[in-house]
N, C-alpha and C positions, 0 to 999 in steps of 0.2 A: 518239516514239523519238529525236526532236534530228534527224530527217533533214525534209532539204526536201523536199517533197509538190508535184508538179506534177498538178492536178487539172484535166482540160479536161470533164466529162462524168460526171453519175450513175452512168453503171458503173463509172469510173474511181473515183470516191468508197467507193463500195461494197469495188471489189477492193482499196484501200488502209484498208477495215478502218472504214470514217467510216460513218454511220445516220442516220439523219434522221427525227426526227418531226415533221410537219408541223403546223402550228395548224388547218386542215383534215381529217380524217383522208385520205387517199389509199388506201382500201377499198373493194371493190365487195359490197356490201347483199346481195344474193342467192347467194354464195359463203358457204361454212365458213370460219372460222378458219382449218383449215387450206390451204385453197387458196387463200385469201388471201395464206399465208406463201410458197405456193409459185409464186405466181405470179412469172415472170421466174428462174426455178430453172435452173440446167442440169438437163437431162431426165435421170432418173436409172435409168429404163427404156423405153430405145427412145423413142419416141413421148411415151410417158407419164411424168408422174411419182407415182415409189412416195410415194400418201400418209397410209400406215398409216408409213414410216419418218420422214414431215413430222413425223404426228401425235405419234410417239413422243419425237421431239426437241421438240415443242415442249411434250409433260408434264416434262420433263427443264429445259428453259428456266425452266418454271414456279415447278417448285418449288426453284428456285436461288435464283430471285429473288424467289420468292412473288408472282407473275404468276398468279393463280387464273386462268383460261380453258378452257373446254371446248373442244377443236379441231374435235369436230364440230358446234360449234352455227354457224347462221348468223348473221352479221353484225348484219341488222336486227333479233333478236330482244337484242341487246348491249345495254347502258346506255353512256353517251360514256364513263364511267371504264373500264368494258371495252375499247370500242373502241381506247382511246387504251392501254392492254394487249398488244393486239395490233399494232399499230405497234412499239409496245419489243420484243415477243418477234419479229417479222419482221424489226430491224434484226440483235440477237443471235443470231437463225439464222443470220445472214450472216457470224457475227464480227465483228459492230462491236467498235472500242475506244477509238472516239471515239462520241459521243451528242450529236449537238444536238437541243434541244427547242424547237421556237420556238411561244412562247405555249403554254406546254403546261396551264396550270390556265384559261386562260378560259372557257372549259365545263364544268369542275368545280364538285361540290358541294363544302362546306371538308372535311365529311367525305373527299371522295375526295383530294384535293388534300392530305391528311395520310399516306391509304395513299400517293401518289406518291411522296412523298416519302420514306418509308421505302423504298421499290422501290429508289431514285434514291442514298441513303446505302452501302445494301446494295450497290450496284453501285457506289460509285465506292471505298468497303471494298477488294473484290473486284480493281480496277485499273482498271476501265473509267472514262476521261476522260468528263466532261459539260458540255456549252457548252448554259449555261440562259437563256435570252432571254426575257425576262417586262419588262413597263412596271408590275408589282406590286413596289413598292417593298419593301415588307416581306418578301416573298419572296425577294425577292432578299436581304436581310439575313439572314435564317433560314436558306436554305440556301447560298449560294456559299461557298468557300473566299477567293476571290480576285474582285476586280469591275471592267467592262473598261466605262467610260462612253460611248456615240456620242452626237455631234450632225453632222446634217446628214454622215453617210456618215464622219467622222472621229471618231478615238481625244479624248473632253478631258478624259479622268481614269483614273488605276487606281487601285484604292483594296484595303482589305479590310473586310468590318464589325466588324470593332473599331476601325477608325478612320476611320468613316462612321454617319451617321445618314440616314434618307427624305431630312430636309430638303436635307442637303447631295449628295446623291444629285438631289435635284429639280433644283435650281439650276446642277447640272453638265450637267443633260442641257439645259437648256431657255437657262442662260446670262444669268440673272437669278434675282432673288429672287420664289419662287413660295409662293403661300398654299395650301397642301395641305390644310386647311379650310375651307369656302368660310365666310364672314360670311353667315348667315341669322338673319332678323329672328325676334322673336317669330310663331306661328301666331296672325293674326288671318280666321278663317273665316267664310264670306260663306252666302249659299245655294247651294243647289245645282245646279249648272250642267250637267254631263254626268252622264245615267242609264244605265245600260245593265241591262235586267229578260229575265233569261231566256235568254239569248243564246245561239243555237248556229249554228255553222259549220260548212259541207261544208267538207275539207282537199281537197287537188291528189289525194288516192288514193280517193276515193270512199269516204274514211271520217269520222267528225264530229271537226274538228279542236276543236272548242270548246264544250262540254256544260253548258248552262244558267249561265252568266256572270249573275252579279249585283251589280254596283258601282253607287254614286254616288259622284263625286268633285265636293268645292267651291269655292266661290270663292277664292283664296286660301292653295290649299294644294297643295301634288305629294305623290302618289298612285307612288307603285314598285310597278313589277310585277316581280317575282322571277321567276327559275323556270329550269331548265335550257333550252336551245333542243331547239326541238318537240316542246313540250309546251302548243302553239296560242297564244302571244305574237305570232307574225304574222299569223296570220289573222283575229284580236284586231282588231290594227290596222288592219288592211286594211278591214275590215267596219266601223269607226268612221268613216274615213276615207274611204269608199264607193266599195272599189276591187275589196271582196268582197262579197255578197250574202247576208244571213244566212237561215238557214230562218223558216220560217211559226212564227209564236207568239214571234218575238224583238223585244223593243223597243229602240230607242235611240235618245235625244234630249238636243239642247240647250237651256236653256231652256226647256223645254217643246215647243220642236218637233219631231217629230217625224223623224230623217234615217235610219231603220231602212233603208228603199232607196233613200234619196237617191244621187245619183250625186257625185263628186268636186268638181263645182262647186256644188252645192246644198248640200254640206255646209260646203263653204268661207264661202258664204253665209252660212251657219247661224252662222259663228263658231267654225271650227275651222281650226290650223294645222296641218301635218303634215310634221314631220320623220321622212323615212322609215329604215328600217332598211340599204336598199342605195342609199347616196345616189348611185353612178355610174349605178344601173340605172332608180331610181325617184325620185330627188332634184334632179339636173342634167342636163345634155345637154351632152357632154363634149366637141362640136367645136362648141359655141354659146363666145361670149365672155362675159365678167364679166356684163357691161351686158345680155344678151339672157336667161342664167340670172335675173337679177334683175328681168325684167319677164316672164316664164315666166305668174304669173296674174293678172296688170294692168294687162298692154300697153292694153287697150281703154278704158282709164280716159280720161274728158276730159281728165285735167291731163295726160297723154301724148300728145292728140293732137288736132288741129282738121280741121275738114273732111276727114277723112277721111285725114291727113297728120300723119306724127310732128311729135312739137315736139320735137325733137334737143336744146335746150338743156334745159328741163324733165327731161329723160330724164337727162341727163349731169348735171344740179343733185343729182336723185334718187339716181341712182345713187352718184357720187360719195360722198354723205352716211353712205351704207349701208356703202360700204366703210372708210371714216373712222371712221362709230361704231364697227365690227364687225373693227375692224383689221387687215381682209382685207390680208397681205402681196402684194402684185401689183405689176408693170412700171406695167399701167395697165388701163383697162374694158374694151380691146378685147384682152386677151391671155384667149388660149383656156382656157376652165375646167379642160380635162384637166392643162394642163400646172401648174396647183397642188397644192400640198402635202392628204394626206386632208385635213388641219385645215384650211387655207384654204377649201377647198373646203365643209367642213361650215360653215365662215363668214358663206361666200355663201349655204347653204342656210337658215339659222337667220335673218339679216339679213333675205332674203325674206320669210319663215313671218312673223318678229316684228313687221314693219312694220303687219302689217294690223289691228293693235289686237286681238287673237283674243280670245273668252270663254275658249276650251279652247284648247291648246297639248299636241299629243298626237307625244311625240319618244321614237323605236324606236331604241335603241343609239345616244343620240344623242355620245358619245365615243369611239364603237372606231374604234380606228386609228389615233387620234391623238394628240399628244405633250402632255405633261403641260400644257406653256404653253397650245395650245387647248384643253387640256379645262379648264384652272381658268376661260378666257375664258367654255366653253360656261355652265359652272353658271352664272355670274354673271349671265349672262342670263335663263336658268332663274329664277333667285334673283328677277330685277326682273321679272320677270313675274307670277311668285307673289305679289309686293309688291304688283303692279297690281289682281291680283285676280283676274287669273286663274286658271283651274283645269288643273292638269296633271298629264300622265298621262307617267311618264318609264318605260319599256319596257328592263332594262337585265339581261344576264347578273353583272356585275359588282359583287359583295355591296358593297364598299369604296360605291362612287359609288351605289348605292341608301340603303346607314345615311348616308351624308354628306349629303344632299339630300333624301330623302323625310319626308313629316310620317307620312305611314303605309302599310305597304308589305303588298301582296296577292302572295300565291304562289301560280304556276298548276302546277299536277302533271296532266298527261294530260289536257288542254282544261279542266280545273276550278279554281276557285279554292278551292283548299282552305284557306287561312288569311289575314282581312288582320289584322295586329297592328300598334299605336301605336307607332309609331319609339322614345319614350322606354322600350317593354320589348320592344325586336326585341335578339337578339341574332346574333353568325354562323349558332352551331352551333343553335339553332331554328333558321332561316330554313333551313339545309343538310337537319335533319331532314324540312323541311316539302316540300323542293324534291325530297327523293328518293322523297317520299312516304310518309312514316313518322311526321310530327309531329300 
């Protein structure tokens, strides 16, 4: 409206007309649609709120925007493109007339992420402002009007895509020239390294997260696993990685060894790395410093320590080196892991995992969250690993960074692997079919 907007506080956002959809959803699972919308309502009877009149506003929402949603169905029974449905129609109940979307296609299949976008034209048709925050380059070019570049908390470009491309798009954000393809060698394929026959997993609700998993990945090549988030990619992991326990009749080995209930250190043993999926929760120790993250599973290594007493310089030779190859941004070893950048921080996680010469290399989102300069950093390590010979198993929502990097990519729909197909005939719109369970 041209007026300055003093906003201290979520309600305050709200009563000046602004929405927010979060990359998160911020929904509660066992609630309706509609009481989801109405939660945080002024009460619009006594006590209660009337939510046959929710309901009716939000068919009226619906078909404005073409917002398909049933008001009485519960949350858990939604798909994310749903879910992410209901955040838009609970921000417009409110009268938004601003819309921010932060990361709003990361969990989409392309399919959905094309109805979004029609939602998203129709709405801003109609008058409604949209501030669209995506690190998807093309998306960004497909739909903004206008493009507001950050690095490091500051404005360093406004642009529009007519006169902008990804490339120069990349290079504003990150502040160098970045290779948005990574350089992969031809596929030279080894044996075969990680098996996994049969494989099922109890999930966290006492129901089977993962339903007869059947992969072999080789020496030599990355292995993408597709697939919208839970639909058993962590539990996947977890159970490779021997963090989860799989049921009776599943196998899974390295080399031929056997790590089906190995535990975390046995499997490491075994020749496996693991970069995890929540690297603050399961990847670092966030009031450890550089140098303690980085000897996290090899402290007890002789070249680390004599009689029973660190070698302080070994340590600091070691470590030093990791941060140097792995071009960990830091003051220095001793400053506290929390206070780096996600990507730094996935630096340190990756440096560690890489160092131990792995057979398998098994990395869960191993780029979210972070800026384009570390993620072309991460593949390229990826990249000389797969050169080594190793076999990797790269776990990633992100269609873009699976076709860029995968030699052949497995889609899990509902704990199954329902399709792997050879990178040279993967396309988006397969892999979206396959991911909503349709292909």
């Amino acid at each position: 409206r041209g007026e300055t907007a003093a906003i201290s506080s979520p309600t305050s956002a709200i009563e000046q007309h602004v929405g927010m959809v979060h990359q998160h959803f911020m929904l509660v699972p066992t609630l309706t649609v509609a009481e989801n919308v109405a939660l945080g309502l002024p009460s619009s009877r006594g006590m209660r709120t009337d939510l046959e009149a929710v309901s009716n506003r939000i068919v009226e929402i619906s078909e404005r925007y073409g917002l398909a949603v049933d008001p009485a169905i519960e949350i858990w029974k939604l798909s994310v493109g749903e879910r992410q449905r209901v955040e838009i129609i609970k921000a417009l109940y409110r009268d938004a007339e601003l819309l921010v979307l932060d990361e709003p296609t990361a969990v989409l299949t392309p399919q959905e992420v094309d109805d979004l976008f029609v939602i998203l034209r129709k709405m801003t048709a109609e008058g409604t402002g949209i501030v669209f925050i995506s690190h998807k380059l093309h998306e960004v070019l497909e739909l903004s009007d206008r493009i507001t570049v950050l690095r490091n908390g500051r404005v360093t470009g406004n642009t529009t895509p007519a006169e902008a491309n990804r490339q120069q798009l990349a290079e504003m954000m990150v502040g160098r020239e970045v290779k948005l393809a990574p350089d992969k060698p031809a596929l030279d394929r080894g044996e075969a390294r990680l098996k996994l026959t049969n494989v099922h997993v109890m999930g966290d609700r006492d129901t089977m997260a993962v339903n007869g998993v059947d992969l072999t990945v080789y020496g030599g090549e990355i292995v993408g696993i597709a697939g919208v988030s839970g639909n058993g990619q962590r539990e996947l992991a977890e159970t490779i990685a021997g963090l989860r326990p799989a049921e009776a009749g599943s196998s899974v080995s390295i080399d031929e060894v056997d790590i089906t209930r190995a535990n975390p250190a046995a499997t490491r043993g075994a020749g496996l790395s693991y970069v995890p999926e929540e690297r603050m929760k399961d990847g670092a120790i966030g009031d450890f410093d550089i140098t303690e993250n980085l000897l996290l599973v090899n402290h007890g290594e002789k070249r680390f320590s004599r009689g029973g007493l660190f070698n302080f310089e070994a340590i600091k030779k070691h470590c030093q080196r990791l941060v140097d190859d792995f071009a960990v941004k830091t003051p220095s070893l001793s400053t506290p892991t929390s206070s780096l950048s996600g990507g730094n921080i996935q630096k340190v996680i990756m440096a560690r995992e890489l160092d131990s010469n792995p057979k398998v290399v098994l990395a869960a989102q191993p780029t979210r969250g972070v800026d384009i300069g570390a993620a072309e950093y991460i593949h390229s390590q990826l990249i000389a690993q797969r050169t080594a010979g190793c076999a990797i198993v790269m776990i990633s929502e992100d269609l873009d960074e699976i076709l860029g990097l995968a030699d052949r990519i497995a889609v899990m729909f509902e704990g199954k692997i329902v399709t792997i197909i050879d990178r040279a005939d993967a396309t988006k719109e397969q892999l979206g079919l396959a991911m909503a369970g349709a292909g």
